[in-house]
C-alpha positions as CSV (number, residue, x, y, z in Angstrom):
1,X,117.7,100.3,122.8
2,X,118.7,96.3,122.7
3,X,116.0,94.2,121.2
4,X,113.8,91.9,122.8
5,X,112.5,88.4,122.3
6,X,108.8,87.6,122.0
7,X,108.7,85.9,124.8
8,X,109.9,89.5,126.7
9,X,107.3,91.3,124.6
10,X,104.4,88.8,125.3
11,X,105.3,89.3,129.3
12,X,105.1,93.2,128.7
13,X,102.3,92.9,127.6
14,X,100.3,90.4,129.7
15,X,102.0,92.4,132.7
16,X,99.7,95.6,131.1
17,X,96.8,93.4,131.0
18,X,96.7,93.0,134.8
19,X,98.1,96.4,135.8
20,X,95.2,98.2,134.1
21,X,91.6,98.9,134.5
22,X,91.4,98.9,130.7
23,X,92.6,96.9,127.1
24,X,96.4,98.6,126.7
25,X,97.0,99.7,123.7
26,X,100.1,97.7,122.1
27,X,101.6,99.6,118.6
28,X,103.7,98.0,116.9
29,X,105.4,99.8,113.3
30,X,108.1,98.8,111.4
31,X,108.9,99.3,107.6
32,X,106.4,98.0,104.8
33,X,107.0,94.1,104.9
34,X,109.0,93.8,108.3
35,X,106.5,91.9,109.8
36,X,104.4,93.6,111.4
37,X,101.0,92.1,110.9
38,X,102.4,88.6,111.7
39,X,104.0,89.7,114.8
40,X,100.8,91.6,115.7
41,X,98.9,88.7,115.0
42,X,100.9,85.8,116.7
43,X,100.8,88.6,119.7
44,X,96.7,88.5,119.6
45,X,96.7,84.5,119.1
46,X,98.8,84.2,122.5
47,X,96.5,86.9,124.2
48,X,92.8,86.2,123.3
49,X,92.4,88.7,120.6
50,X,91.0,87.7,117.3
51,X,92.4,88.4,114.2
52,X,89.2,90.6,113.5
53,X,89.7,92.7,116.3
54,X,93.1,93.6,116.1
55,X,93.4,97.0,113.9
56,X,95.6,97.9,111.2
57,X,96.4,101.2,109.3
58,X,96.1,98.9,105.8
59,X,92.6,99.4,106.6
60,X,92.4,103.0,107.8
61,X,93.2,104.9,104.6
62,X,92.2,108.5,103.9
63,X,90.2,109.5,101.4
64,X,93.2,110.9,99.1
65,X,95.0,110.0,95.8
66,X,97.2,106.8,98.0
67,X,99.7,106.5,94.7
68,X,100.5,110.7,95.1
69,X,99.4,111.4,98.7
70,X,102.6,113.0,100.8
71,X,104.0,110.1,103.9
72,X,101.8,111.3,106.7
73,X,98.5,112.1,104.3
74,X,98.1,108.8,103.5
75,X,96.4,107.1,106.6
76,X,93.4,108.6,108.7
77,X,95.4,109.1,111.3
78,X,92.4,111.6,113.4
79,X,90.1,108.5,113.1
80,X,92.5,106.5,114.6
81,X,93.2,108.8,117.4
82,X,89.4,109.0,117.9
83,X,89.7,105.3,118.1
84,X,92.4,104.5,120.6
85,X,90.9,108.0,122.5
86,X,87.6,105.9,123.1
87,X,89.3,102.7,124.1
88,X,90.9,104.4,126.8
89,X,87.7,106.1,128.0
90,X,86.3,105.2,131.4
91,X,84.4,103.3,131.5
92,X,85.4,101.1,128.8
93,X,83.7,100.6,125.4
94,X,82.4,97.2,125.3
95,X,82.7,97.5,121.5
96,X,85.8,97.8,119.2
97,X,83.9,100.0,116.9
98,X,85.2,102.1,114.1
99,X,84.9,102.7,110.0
100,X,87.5,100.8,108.0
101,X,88.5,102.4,104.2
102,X,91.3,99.6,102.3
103,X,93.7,101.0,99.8
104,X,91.2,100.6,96.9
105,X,88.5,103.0,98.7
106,X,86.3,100.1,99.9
107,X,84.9,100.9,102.8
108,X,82.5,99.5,105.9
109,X,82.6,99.0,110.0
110,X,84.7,96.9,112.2
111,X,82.0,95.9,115.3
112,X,83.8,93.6,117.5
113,X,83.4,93.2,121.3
114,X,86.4,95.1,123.3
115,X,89.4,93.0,123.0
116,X,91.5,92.2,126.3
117,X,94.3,94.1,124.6
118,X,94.3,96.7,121.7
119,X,97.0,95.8,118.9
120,X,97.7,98.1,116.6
121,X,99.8,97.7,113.6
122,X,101.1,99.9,110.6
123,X,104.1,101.6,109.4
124,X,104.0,104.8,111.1
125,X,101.8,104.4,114.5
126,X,105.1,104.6,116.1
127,X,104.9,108.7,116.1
128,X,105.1,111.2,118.7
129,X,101.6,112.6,118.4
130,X,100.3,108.8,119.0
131,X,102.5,107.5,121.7
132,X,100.2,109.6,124.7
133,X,97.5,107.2,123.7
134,X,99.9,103.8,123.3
135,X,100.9,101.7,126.5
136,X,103.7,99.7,124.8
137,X,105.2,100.3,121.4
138,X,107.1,98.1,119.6
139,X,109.2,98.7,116.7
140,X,110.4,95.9,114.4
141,X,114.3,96.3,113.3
142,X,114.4,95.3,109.9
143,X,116.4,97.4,106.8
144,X,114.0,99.2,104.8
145,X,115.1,97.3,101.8
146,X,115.5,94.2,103.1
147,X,111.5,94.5,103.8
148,X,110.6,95.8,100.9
149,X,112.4,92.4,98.9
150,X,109.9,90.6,101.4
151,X,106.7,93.2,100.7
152,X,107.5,92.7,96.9
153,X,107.6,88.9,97.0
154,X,104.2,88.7,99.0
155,X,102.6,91.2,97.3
156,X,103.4,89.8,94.0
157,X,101.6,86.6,95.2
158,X,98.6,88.4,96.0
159,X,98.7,89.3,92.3
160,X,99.6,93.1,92.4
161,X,100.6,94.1,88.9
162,X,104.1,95.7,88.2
163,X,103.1,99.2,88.5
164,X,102.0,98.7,91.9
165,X,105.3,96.3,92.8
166,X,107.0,99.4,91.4
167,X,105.7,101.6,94.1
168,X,108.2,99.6,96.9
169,X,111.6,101.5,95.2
170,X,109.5,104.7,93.7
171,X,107.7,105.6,97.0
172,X,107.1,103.0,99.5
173,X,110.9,102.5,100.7
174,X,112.1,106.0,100.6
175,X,109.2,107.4,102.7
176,X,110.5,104.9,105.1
177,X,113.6,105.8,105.2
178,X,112.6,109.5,106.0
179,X,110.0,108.5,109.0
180,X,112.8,106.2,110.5
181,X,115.2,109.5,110.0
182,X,112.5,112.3,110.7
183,X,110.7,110.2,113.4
184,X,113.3,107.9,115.5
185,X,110.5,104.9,115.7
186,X,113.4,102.5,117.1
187,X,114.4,105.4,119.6
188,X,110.6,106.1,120.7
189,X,109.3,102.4,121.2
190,X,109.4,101.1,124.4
191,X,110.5,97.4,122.9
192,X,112.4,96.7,120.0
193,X,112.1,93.1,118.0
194,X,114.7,92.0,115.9
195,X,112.3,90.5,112.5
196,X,111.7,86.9,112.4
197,X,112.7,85.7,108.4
């Protein structure tokens, strides 16, 4: 599939906004520092959605060892088919509701009024048992390792120590190599972006 500016992204979407009776539901994946929660959040800046509102797996963990947990037990993914099952509901929700659990097991509720457009971002929502609930999805070309040199960099910033940096070569990168080779994100998303950086 060729890739596709932002600006051809941002008219897909707004072109969902007024063909349906509900918020789409915009995915976008792409390997562990690609860019996907800048691009998901430059796309709800330009289309009304607040940052609050726009959901990501980082905070839709399962309740599992994350450091040991096999590539696809790592995520709640059933809660966020619950999730994306109720936003499509008719009538729609008028609330963006749903329990949030971060990497360290911290846990609480997201409460937000129904955005005009659902945006969804994380490494593997681009997935064949997700894309019957996902309008548009959007897959960010970037090399896995290439990311990862970006993840490391940022996460060492936010002060992770080096056992945790060491998870990007250990664990981190080669699951993503086997979910772009098991999965075909690039060949399943509707729009491919080429990542800014």
């Amino acid at each position: 599939m060729p890739t596709s500016t932002y600006d051809d992204l941002l008219a897909r979407v707004r072109a969902l906004v007024t063909d349906l009776a509900r918020p789409p539901v915009v995915a976008i994946a792409g390997h562990g520092g690609a860019g996907k929660s800048t691009l998901a959040l430059r796309l709800a800046a330009d289309l009304g959605v607040t940052e609050d509102q726009v959901v990501g797996t980082d905070g839709l963990y399962a309740r599992t060892d994350t450091e040991r947990a096999a590539m696809w037990d790592l995520h709640d993914w059933p809660a966020l088919v619950d999730l994306l099952t109720r936003v499509r509901a008719e009538p729609t929700p008028e609330r963006l509701a749903y329990r949030y659990r971060w990497y360290d097991g911290s846990e609480g509720d997201v409460d937000e009024p129904m955005p005009p457009v659902v945006v969804v971002e994380g490494i593997r929502v681009v997935r064949p048992e997700l894309m019957h609930l996902v309008d548009l999805a959007v897959w960010i070309d970037l090399d896995p390792v290439a990311a990862a040199v970006r993840a490391k960099a940022r996460n060492l910033a936010q002060g992770d120590s080096e056992d945790e940096l060491a998870l990007w070569d250990t664990k981190w990168v080669p699951e993503g190599i086997e979910y772009q080779r098991l999965v075909r994100p690039e060949e399943l998303a509707d729009v491919v972006v080429r990542s800014e950086g």
